[in-house]
C-alpha atoms as an extended CHARMM CRD file, in Angstrom:
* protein
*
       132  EXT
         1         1  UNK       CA             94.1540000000      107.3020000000      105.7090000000  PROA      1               0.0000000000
         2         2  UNK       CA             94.4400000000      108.9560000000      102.1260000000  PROA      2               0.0000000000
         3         3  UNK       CA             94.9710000000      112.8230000000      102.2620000000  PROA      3               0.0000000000
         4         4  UNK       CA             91.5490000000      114.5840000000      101.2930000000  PROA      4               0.0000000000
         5         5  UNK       CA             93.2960000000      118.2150000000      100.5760000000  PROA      5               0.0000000000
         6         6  UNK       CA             96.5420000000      119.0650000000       99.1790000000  PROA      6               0.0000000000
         7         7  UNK       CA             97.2050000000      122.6670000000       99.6350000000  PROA      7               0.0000000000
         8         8  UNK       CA            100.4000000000      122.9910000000       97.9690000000  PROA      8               0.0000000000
         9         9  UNK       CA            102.7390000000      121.3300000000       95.3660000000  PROA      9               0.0000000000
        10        10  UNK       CA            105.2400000000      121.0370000000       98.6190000000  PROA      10              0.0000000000
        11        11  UNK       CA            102.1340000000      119.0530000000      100.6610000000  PROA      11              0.0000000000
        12        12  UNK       CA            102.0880000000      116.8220000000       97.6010000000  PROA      12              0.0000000000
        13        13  UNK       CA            105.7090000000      116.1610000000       97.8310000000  PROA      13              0.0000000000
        14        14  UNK       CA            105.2260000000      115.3690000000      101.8030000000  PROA      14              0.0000000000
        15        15  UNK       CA            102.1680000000      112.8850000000      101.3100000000  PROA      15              0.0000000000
        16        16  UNK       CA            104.4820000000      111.0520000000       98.9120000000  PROA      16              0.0000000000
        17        17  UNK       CA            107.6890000000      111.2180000000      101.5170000000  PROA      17              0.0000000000
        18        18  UNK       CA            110.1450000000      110.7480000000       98.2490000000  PROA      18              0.0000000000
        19        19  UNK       CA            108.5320000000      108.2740000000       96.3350000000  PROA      19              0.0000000000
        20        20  UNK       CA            108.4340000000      109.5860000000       92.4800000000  PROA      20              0.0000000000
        21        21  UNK       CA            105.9710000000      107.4530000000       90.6520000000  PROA      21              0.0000000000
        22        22  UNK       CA            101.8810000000      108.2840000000       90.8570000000  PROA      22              0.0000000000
        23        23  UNK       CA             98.9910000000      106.9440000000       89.0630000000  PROA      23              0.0000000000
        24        24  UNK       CA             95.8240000000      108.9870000000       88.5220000000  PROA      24              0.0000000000
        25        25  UNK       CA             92.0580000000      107.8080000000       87.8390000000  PROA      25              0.0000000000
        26        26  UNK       CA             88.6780000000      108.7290000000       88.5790000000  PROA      26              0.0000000000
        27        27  UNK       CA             86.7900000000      106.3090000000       90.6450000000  PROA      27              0.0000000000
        28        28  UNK       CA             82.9530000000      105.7480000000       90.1550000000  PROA      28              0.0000000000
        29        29  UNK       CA             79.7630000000      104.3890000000       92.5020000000  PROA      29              0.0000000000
        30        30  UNK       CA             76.4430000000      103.9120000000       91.6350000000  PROA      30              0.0000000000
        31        31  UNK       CA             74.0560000000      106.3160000000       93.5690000000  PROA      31              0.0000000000
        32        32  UNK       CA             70.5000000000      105.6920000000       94.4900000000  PROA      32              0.0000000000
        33        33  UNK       CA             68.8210000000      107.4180000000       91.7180000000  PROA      33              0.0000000000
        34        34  UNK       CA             66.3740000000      110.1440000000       93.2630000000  PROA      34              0.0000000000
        35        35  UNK       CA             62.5660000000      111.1190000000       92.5840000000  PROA      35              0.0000000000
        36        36  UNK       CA             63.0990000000      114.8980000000       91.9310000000  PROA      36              0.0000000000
        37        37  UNK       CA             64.1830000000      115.7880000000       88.8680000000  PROA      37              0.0000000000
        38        38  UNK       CA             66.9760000000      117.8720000000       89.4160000000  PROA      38              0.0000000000
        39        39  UNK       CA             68.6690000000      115.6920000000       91.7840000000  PROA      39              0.0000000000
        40        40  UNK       CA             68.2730000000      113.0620000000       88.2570000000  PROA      40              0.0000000000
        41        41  UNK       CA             69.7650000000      115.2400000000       85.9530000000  PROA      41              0.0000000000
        42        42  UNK       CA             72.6620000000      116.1660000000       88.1280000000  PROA      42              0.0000000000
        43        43  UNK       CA             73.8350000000      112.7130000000       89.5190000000  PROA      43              0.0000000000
        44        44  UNK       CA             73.2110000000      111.2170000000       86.2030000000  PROA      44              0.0000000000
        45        45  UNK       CA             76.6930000000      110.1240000000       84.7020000000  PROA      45              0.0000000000
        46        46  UNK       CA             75.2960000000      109.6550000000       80.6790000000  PROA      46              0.0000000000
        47        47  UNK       CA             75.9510000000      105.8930000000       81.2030000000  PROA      47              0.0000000000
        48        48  UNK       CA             72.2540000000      104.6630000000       82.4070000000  PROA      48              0.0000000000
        49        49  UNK       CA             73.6070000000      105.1410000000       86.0320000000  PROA      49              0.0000000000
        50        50  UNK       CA             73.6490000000      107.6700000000       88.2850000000  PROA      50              0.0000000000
        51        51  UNK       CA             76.9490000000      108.2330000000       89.8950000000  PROA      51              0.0000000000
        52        52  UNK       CA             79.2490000000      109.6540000000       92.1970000000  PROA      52              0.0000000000
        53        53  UNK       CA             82.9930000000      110.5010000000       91.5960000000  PROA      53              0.0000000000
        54        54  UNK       CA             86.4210000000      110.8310000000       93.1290000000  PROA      54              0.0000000000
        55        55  UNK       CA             89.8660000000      111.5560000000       92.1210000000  PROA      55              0.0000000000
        56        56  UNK       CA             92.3410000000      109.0760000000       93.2100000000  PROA      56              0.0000000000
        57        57  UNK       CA             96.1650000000      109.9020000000       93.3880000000  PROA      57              0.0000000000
        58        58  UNK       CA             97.5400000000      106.1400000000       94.3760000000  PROA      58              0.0000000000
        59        59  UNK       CA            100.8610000000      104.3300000000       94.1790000000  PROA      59              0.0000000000
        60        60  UNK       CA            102.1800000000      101.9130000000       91.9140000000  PROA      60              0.0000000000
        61        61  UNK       CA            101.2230000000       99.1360000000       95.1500000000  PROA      61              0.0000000000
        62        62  UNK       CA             97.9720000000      100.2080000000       95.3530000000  PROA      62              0.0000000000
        63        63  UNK       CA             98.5250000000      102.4240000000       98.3510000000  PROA      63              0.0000000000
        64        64  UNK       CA             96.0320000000      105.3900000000       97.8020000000  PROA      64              0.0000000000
        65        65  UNK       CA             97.4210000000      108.5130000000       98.3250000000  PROA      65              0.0000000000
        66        66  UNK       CA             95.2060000000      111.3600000000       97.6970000000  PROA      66              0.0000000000
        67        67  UNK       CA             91.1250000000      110.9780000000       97.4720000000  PROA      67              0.0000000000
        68        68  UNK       CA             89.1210000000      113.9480000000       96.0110000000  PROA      68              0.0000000000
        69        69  UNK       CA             86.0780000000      115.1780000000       97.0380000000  PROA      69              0.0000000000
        70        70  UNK       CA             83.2350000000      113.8050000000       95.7740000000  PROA      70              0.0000000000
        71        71  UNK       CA             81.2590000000      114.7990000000       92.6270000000  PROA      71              0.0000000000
        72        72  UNK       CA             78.3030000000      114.3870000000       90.6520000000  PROA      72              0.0000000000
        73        73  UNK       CA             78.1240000000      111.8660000000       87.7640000000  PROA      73              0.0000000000
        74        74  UNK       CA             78.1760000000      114.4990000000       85.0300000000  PROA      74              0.0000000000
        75        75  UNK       CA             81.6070000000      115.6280000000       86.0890000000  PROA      75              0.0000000000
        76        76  UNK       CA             84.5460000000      114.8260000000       83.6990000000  PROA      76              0.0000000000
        77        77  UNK       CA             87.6220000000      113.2030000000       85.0240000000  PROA      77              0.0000000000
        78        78  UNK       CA             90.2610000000      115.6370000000       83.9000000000  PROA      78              0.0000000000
        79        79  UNK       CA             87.6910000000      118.5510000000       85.2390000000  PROA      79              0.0000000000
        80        80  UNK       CA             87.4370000000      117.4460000000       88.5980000000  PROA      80              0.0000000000
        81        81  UNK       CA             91.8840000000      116.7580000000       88.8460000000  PROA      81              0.0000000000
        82        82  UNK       CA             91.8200000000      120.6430000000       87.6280000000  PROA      82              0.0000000000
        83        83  UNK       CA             89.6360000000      121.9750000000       89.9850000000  PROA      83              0.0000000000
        84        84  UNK       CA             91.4550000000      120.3690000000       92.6930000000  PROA      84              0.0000000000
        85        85  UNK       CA             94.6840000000      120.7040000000       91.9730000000  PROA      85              0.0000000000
        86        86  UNK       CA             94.7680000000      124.0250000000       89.5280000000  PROA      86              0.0000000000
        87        87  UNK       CA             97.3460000000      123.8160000000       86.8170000000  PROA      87              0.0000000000
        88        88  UNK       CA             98.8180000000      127.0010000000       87.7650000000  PROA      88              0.0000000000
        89        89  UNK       CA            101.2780000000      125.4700000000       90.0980000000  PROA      89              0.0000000000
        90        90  UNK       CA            103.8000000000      122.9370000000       89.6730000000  PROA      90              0.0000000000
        91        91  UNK       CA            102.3720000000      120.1810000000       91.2370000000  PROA      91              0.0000000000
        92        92  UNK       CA            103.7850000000      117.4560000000       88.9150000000  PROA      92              0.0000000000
        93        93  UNK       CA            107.2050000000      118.3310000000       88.7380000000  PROA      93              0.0000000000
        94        94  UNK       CA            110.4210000000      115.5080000000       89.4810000000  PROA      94              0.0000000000
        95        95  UNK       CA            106.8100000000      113.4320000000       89.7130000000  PROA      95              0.0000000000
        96        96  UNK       CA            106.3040000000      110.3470000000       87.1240000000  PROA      96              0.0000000000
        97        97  UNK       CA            102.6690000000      110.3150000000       86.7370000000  PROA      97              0.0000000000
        98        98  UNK       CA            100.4080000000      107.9750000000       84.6620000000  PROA      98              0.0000000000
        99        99  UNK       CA             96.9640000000      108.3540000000       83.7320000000  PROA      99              0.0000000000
       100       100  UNK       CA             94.3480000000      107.0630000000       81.1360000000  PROA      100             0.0000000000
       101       101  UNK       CA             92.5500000000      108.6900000000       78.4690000000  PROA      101             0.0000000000
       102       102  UNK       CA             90.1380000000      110.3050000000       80.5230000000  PROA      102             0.0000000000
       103       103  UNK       CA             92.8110000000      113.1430000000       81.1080000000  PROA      103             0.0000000000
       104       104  UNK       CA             93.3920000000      113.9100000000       77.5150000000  PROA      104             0.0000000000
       105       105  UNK       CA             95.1370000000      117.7390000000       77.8530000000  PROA      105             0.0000000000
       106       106  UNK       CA             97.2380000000      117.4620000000       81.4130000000  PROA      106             0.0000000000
       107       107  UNK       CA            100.8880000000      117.3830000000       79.2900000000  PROA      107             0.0000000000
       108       108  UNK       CA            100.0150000000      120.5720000000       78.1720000000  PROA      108             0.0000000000
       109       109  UNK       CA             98.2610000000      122.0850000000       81.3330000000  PROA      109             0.0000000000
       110       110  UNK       CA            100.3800000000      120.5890000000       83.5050000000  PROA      110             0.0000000000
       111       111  UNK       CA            103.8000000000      121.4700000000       83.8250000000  PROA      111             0.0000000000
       112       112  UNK       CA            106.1250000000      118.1770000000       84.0950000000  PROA      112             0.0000000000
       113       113  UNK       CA            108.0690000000      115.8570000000       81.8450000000  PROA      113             0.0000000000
       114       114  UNK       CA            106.9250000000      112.4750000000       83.3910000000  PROA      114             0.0000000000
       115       115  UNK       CA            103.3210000000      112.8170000000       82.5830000000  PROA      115             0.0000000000
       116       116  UNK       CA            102.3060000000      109.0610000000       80.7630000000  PROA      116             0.0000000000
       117       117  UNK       CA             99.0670000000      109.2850000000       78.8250000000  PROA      117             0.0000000000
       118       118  UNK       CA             98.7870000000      105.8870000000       76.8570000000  PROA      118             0.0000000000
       119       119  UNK       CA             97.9970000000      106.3090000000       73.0770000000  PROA      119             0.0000000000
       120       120  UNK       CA             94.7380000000      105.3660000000       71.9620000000  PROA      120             0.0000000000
       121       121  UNK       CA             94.1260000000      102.6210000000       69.7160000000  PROA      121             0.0000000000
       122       122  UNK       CA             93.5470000000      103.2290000000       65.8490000000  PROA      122             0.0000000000
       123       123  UNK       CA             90.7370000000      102.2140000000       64.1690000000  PROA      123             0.0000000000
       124       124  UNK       CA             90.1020000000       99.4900000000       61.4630000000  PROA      124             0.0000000000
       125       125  UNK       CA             88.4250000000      101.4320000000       58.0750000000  PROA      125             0.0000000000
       126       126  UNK       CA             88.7870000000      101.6900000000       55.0390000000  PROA      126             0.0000000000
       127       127  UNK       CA             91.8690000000      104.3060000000       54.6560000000  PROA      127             0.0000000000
       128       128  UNK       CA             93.3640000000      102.2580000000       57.1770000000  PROA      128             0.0000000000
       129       129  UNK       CA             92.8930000000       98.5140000000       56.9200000000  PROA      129             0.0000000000
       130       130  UNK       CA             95.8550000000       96.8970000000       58.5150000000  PROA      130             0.0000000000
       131       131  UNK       CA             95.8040000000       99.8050000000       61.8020000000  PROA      131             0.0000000000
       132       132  UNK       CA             99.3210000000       98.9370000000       64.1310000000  PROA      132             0.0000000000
């Protein structure tokens, strides 16, 4: 079973028992969508769905780690990986992690030099015809 609280950048460490290499992501499911209108506006992910989220911390094998608690649809990605694990402590460290673009901001929140966010992709227009 995935851990469902890390305490410490040490209990981190443990749940990985020496492996270096993580990948983060959010995770979404489609929730039944209610009949008050609160309960709407709160599950309501801004993609015609309403959703429910979790971080995932797994391994390069698939082998899920860490799951977060579970949020409403509204919640952003990178939000959700700072509120449970706060950048104050060095949870990252002697870690290679990789994440998408979803968690724009973590090299410089996070301390650690193995943090892998993939460049986005540039755009055709007219300044730039031919982009790389």
């Amino acid at each position: 079973m995935p851990y469902r609280e890390l305490g410490t950048p040490e209990a981190l460490k443990a749940a990985l028992q020496g492996i270096d290499h993580v990948i983060i992501d959010a995770t979404e499911r489609a929730y039944r969508r209610s009949q008050d209108d609160t309960k709407q506006r709160e599950h309501y992910s801004g993609k015609k769905r309403h959703m429910l989220k979790n971080t995932v911390m797994s391994l390069p094998d698939k082998f899920i780690v860490f799951l977060g608690r579970t949020f409403s649809g509204h919640n952003h990605d990178y939000s959700m990986l700072k509120q449970e694990l706060p950048p104050d402590l060095d949870w990252f460290t002697d870690i290679n992690v990789r994440v998408d673009l979803g968690y724009l901001g973590i090299q410089s929140d996070y301390r650690g030099d193995q943090i892998e966010v993939p460049h986005k992709k540039p755009r055709k227009s007219n300044k730039n015809p031919n982009p790389q």
